[in-house]
C-alpha positions in Angstrom: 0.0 0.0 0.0 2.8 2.5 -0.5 1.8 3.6 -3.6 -0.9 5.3 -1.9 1.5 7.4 0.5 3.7 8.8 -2.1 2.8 12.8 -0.7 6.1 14.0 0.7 4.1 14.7 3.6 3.8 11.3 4.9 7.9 10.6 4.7 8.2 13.8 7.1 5.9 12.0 9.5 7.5 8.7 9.4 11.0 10.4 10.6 9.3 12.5 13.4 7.5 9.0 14.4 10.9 7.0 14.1 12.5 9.7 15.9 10.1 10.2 18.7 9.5 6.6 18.8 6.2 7.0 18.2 3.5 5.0 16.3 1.5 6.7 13.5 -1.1 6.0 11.4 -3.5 7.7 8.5 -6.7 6.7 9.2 -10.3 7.3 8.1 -11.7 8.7 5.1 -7.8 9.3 2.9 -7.4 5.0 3.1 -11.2 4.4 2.2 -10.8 6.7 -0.6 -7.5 5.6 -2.0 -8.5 2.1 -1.7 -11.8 3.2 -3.8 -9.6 5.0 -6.3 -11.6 7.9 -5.5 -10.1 12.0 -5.7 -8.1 12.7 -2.9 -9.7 15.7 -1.0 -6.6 17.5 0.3 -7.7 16.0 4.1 -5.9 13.8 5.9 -6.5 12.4 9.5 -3.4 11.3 11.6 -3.6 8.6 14.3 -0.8 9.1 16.9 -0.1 6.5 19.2 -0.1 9.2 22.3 -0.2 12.6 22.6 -1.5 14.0 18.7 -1.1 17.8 20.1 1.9 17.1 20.7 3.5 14.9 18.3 1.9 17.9 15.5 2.9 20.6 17.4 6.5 19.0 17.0 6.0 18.5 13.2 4.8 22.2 13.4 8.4 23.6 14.7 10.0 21.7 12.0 7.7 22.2 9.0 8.0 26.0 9.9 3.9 26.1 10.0 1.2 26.8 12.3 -0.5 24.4 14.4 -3.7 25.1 14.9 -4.7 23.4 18.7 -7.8 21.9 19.8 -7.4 21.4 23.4 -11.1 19.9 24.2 -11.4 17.7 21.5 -7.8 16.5 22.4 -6.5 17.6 18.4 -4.7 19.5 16.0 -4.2 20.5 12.5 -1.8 22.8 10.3 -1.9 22.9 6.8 1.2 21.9 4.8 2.0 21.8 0.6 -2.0 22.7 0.4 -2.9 19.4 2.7 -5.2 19.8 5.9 -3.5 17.4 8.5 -5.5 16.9 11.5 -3.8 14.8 14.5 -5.4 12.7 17.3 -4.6 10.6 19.7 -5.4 6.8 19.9 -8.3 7.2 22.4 -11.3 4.6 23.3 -14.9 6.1 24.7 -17.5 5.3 26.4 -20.8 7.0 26.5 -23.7 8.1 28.8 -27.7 7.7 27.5 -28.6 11.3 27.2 -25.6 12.2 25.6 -23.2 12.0 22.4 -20.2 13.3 24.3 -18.1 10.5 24.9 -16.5 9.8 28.2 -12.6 9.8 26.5 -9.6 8.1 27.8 -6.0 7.0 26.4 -6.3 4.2 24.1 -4.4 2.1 22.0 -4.5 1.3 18.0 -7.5 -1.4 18.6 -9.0 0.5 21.2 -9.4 3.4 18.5 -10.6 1.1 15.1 -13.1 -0.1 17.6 -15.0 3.1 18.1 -14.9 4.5 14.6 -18.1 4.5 13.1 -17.8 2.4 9.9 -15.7 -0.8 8.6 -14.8 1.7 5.6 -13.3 4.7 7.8 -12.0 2.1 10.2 -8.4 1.3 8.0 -5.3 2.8 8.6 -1.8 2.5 7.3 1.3 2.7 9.2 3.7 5.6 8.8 6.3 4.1 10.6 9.4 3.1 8.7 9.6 -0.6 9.8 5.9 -0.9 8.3 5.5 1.9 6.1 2.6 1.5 4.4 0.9 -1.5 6.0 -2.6 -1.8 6.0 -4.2 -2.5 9.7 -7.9 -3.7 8.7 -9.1 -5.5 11.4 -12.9 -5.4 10.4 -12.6 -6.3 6.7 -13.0 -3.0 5.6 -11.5 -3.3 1.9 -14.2 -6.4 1.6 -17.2 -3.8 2.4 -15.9 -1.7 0.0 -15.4 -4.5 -2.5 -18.8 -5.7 -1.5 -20.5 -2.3 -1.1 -22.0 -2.2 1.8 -21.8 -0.3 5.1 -21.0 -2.2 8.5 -20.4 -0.9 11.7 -17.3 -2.7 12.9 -18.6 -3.4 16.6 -22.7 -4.1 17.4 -24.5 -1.5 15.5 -27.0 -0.7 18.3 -24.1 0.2 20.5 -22.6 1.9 17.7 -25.9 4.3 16.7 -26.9 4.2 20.5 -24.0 6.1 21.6 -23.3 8.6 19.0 -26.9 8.8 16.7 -25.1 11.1 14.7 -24.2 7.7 12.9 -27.2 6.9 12.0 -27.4 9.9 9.6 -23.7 9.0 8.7 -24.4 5.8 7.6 -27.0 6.5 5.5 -24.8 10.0 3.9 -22.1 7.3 3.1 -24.5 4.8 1.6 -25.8 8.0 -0.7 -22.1 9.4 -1.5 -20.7 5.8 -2.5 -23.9 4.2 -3.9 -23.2 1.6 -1.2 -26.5 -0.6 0.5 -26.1 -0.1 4.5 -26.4 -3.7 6.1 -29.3 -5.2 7.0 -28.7 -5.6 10.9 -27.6 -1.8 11.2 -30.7 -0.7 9.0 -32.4 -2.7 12.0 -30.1 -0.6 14.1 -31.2 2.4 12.9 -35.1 1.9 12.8 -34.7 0.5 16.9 -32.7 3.6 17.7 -34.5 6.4 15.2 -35.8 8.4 18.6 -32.5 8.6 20.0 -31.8 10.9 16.9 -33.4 13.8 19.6 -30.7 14.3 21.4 -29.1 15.6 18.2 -28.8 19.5 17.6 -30.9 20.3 15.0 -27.4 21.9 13.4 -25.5 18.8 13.5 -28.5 16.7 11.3 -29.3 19.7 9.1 -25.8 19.4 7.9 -25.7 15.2 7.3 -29.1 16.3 5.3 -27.5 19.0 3.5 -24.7 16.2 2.3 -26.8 14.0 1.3 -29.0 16.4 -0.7 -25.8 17.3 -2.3 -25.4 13.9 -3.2 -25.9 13.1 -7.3 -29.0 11.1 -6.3 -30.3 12.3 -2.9 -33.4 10.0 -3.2 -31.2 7.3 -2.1 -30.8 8.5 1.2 -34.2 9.7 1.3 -35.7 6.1 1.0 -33.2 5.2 4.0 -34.6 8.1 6.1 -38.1 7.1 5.7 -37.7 3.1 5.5 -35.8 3.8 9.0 -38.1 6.2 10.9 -35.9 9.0 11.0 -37.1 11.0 8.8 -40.2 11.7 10.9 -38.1 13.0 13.4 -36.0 14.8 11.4 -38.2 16.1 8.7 -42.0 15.0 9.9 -43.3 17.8 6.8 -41.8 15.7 3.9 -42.5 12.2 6.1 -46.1 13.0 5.3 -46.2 13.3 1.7 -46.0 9.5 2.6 -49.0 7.4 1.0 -51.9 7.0 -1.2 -55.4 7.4 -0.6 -58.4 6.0 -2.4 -61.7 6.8 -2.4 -64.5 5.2 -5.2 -61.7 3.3 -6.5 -59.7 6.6 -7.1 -55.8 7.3 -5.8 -53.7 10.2 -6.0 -50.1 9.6 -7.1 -47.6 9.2 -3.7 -46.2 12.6 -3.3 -43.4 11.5 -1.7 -42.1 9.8 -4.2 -43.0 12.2 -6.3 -40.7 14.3 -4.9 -38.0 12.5 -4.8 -38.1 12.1 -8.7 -38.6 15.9 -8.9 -35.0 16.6 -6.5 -33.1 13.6 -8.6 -34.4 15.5 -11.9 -33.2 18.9 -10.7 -30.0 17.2 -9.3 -29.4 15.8 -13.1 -28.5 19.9 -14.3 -27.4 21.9 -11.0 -25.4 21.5 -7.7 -27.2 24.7 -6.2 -28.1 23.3 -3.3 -30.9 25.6 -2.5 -32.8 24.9 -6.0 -32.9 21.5 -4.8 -34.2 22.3 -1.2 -36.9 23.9 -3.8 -38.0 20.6 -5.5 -37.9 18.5 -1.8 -40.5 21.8 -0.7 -42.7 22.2 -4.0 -45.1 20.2 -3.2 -44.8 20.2 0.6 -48.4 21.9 2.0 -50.3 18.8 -0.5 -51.2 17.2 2.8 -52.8 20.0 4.3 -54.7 21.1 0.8 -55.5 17.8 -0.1 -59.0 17.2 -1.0 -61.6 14.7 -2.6 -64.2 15.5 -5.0 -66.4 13.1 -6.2 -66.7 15.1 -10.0 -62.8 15.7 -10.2 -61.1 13.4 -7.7 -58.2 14.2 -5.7 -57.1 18.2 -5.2 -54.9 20.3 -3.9 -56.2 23.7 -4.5 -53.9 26.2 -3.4 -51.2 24.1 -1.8 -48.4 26.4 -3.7 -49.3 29.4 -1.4 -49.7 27.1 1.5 -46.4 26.0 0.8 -44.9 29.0 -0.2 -46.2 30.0 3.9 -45.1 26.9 5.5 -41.3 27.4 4.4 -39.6 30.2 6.8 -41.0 28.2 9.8 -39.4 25.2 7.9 -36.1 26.6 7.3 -36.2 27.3 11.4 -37.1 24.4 12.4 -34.1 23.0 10.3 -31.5 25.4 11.1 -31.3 26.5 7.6 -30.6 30.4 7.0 -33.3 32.6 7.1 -32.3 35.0 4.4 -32.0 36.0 0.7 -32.1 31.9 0.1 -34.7 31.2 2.1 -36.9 33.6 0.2 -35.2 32.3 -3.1 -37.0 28.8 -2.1 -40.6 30.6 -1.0 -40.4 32.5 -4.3 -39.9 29.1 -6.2 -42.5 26.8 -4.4 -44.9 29.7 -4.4 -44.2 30.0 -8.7 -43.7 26.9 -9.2 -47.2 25.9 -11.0 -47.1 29.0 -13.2 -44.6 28.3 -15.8 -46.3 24.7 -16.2 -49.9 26.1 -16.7 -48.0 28.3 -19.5 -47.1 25.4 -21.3 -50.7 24.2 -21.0 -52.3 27.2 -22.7 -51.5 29.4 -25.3 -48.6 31.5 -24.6 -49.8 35.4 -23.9 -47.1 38.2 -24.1 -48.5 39.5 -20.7 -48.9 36.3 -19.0 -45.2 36.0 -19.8 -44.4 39.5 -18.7 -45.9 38.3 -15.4 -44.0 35.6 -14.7 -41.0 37.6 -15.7 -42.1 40.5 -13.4 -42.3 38.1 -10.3 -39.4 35.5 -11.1 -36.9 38.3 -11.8 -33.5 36.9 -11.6 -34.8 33.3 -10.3 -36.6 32.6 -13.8 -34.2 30.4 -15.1 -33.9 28.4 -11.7 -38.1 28.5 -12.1 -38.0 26.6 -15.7 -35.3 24.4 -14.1 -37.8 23.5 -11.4 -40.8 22.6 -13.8 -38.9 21.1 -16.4 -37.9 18.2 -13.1 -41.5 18.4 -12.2 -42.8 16.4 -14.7 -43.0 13.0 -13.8 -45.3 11.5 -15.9 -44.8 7.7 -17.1 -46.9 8.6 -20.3 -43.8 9.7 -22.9 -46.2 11.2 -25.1 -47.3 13.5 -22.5 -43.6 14.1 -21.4 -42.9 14.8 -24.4 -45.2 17.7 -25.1 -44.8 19.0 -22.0 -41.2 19.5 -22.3 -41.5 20.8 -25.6 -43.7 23.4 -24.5 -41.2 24.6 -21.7 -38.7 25.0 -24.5 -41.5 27.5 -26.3 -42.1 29.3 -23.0 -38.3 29.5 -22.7 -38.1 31.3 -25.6 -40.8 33.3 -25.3 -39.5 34.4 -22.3 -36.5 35.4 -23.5 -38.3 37.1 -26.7 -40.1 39.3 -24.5 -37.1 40.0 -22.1 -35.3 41.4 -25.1 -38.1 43.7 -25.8 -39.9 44.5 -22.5 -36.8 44.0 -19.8 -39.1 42.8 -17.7 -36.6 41.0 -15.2 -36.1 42.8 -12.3 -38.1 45.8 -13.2 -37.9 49.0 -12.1 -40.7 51.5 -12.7 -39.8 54.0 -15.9 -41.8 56.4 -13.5 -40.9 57.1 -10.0 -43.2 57.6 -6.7 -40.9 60.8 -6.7 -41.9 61.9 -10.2 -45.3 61.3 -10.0 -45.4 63.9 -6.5 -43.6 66.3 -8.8 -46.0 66.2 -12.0 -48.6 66.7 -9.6 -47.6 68.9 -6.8 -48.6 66.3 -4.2 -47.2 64.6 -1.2 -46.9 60.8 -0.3 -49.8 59.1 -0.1 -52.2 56.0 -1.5 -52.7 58.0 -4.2 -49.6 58.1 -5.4 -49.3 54.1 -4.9 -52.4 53.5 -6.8 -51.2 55.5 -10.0 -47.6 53.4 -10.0 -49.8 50.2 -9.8 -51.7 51.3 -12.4 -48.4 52.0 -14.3 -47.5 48.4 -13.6 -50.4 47.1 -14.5 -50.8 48.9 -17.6 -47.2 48.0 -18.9 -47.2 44.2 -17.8 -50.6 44.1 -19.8 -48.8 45.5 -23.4 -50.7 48.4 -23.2 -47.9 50.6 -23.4 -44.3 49.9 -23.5 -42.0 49.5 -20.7 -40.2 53.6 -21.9 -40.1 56.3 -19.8 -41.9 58.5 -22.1 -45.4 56.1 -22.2 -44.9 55.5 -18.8 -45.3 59.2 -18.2 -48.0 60.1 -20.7 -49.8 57.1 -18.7 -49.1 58.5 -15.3 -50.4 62.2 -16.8 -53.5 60.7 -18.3 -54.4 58.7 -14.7 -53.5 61.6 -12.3 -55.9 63.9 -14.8 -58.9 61.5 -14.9 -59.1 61.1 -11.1 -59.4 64.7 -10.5 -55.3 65.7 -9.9 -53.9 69.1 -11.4 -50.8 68.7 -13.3 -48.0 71.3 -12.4 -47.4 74.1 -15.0 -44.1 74.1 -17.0 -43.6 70.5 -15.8 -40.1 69.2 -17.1 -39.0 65.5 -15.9 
């Protein structure tokens, strides 16, 4: 396994181990990844046989670098030839019930395989010269690998028990690798889902983030829910859950619905919060779901429900509460719009609309719809994707000759108290709407100069005295 320790930074630690007469090790994610052939991510963790503060503070001095120290968590890390090191010492835990903080004491080699989390991040390789570059694998990691499957290398309801952080681990890894998760820690998982509450909200809202990130997220999605975690962690999309029938009439699953909607989108973009858009599109269905006996199943409405229900989402998760958070709402609430365009005959001001209230987002919009169609009928895939590809370029027809996108009004609040020698007021609100109204409609063009024979010819006709020798 040399071959896979050929970064100059590894022969510097093998003379400071020889030297101090210390045992080291690299450990973790660099020896599942080299052993999987997969990039290596500029991270590697250290396993020092002893003190790991001190044993990188040491490399530190003669590296000429900074060590950064971590005195609670017992590590360190400097950076050297563009490579994050982090050092620890071998260390075994034990754990209390209403806690993931480990109880953490001195350990040996063993002592530390034993409590990582999964056979795959459980290797390590030797750094010291003797056995430079042999491969410690004490719970067959390389044949889970081969194999494709993740195993926790002591009993997995200890394992998840202790730290339930794991649990979301597991089922990140099994989405990242395209790996199945054994059958007794998927057992593991669904006895211990509860203990996920003694998580911060933080901590989970990342693993979910990773695995959203993931090229098909609805692989780790299918794990949350087969598990039970997922009503703890996400109870909103647990319910889209299930079909009901009434008179021998379904509606489709929503759930699974939307997980074909967020592998669609993930098929085009990375942007993490266009996909947090297609897992909350259809989100408010449960609470706007209805049954009519004419029509069937409805759900009148459910993208302003929706469109309402995600800030308090996004707090509940520990997701930001700003400029993306409103770039979802805007996205769930217009998510409908563009597909009803490709229904129905195209109208310049239906398109100006859409413009008007996607603004910069439009793009991300058509991304959005294009994912949500899910139908198994080709033909009617087919047209309907089409279509979007006619709206597209009717949209970008009219944003050539309108500039609709992130309009700003030809005619200011300011100018329109001018022209008329007024002060603010409604009245001055109701003639820019009109304004708006007027130019999204194509009855006159998005200029300055319509825009303020329109304004002159509103303030008139309710009453309002233009000022003499106006000039704007």
């Amino acid at each position: 396994m040399q071959d896979n320790l050929q970064q100059p930074i590894f022969h510097k630690i093998r003379d400071l181990a020889d030297n101090a007469n210390v045992d080291c090790y690299v450990i973790g994610g660099y020896v599942r990844d080299r052993i999987m052939g997969r990039p290596f991510k500029n991270d590697v963790d250290i396993l020092v046989v002893g003190s790991g503060i001190e044993f990188a503070t040491k490399l530190g001095e003669q590296l000429k670098t900074k060590v950064a120290v971590y005195k609670n968590f017992g590590t360190a890390m400097l950076v050297w030839d563009n490579i994050n090191i982090e050092f620890v010492g071998a260390r075994k835990e034990s754990y209390r019930t209403h806690s993931r903080n480990p109880i953490v004491e001195d350990g040996t080699l063993e002592d530390d395989q034993n409590r990582r989390d999964f056979t795959i991040n459980a290797m390590a390789l030797c750094l010291n010269a003797d056995r430079f570059g042999d491969l410690v694998d004490p719970f067959n990691g390389t044949a889970d690998i081969k194999d494709r499957v993740i195993k926790t290398p002591l009993d997995p309801n200890i394992t998840f028990s202790d730290d339930p952080l794991r649990m979301m681990r597991a089922i990140r890894f099994a989405s990242q690798l395209n790996f199945k998760i054994d059958i007794k820690a998927i057992q593991a998982i669904s006895a211990n889902a509860e203990r996920i509450s003694i998580i911060s909200k933080e901590r989970i809202t990342d693993e979910l983030n990773k695995i959203i990130l993931c090229q098909k997220p609805s692989i780790g999605f299918r794990y949350l829910y087969d598990t039970g975690l997922l009503k703890y962690i996400f109870p909103a999309m647990n319910d889209l859950y299930g079909v009901e029938i009434i008179d021998g009439r379904g509606h489709k699953d929503n759930f699974y619905h939307t997980l074909e909607v967020l592998d669609n989108v993930c098929a085009s973009t990375q942007d993490l919060w266009l996909r947090w858009a297609a897992i909350m599109h259809d989100i408010a269905k449960p609470a706007t779901k209805r049954f009519d006996k004419r029509v069937g199943w409805t759900f009148h409405g459910h993208e302003d429900r929706g469109a309402k229900m995600v800030p308090k989402l996004f707090s509940e998760l520990k997701l930001p509460l700003n400029d993306r958070m409103k770039f979802v709402q805007k996205l769930v609430q217009l998510h409908l719009r563009p597909i009803v365009l490709a229904q129905d005959i195209v109208t310049d001001s239906a398109v100006r609309r859409l413009l008007f209230e996607a603004g910069d987002d439009i793009d991300a919009l058509m991304d959005l719809c294009h994912a949500d169609v899910t139908t198994k009928n080709e033909y009617k895939k087919r047209k309907y994707r089409d279509n979007f590809e006619l709206v597209r370029q009717k949209l970008k027809d009219v944003e050539e000759r309108d500039r609709i996108r992130n309009w700003q009004p030809p005619v200011t609040g300011e100018d329109i108290m001018a022209l008329f020698e007024i002060g603010p007021g409604r009245i001055v609100g109701t003639i820019k709407n009109a304004m708006r109204e007027a130019i999204l409609e194509g009855e006159i063009t998005n200029t300055r100069d319509e825009a303020l024979d329109f304004v002159r010819a509103k303030g008139t006709s309710i009453g309002l005295s233009l000022k003499k020798n106006e000039v704007l």
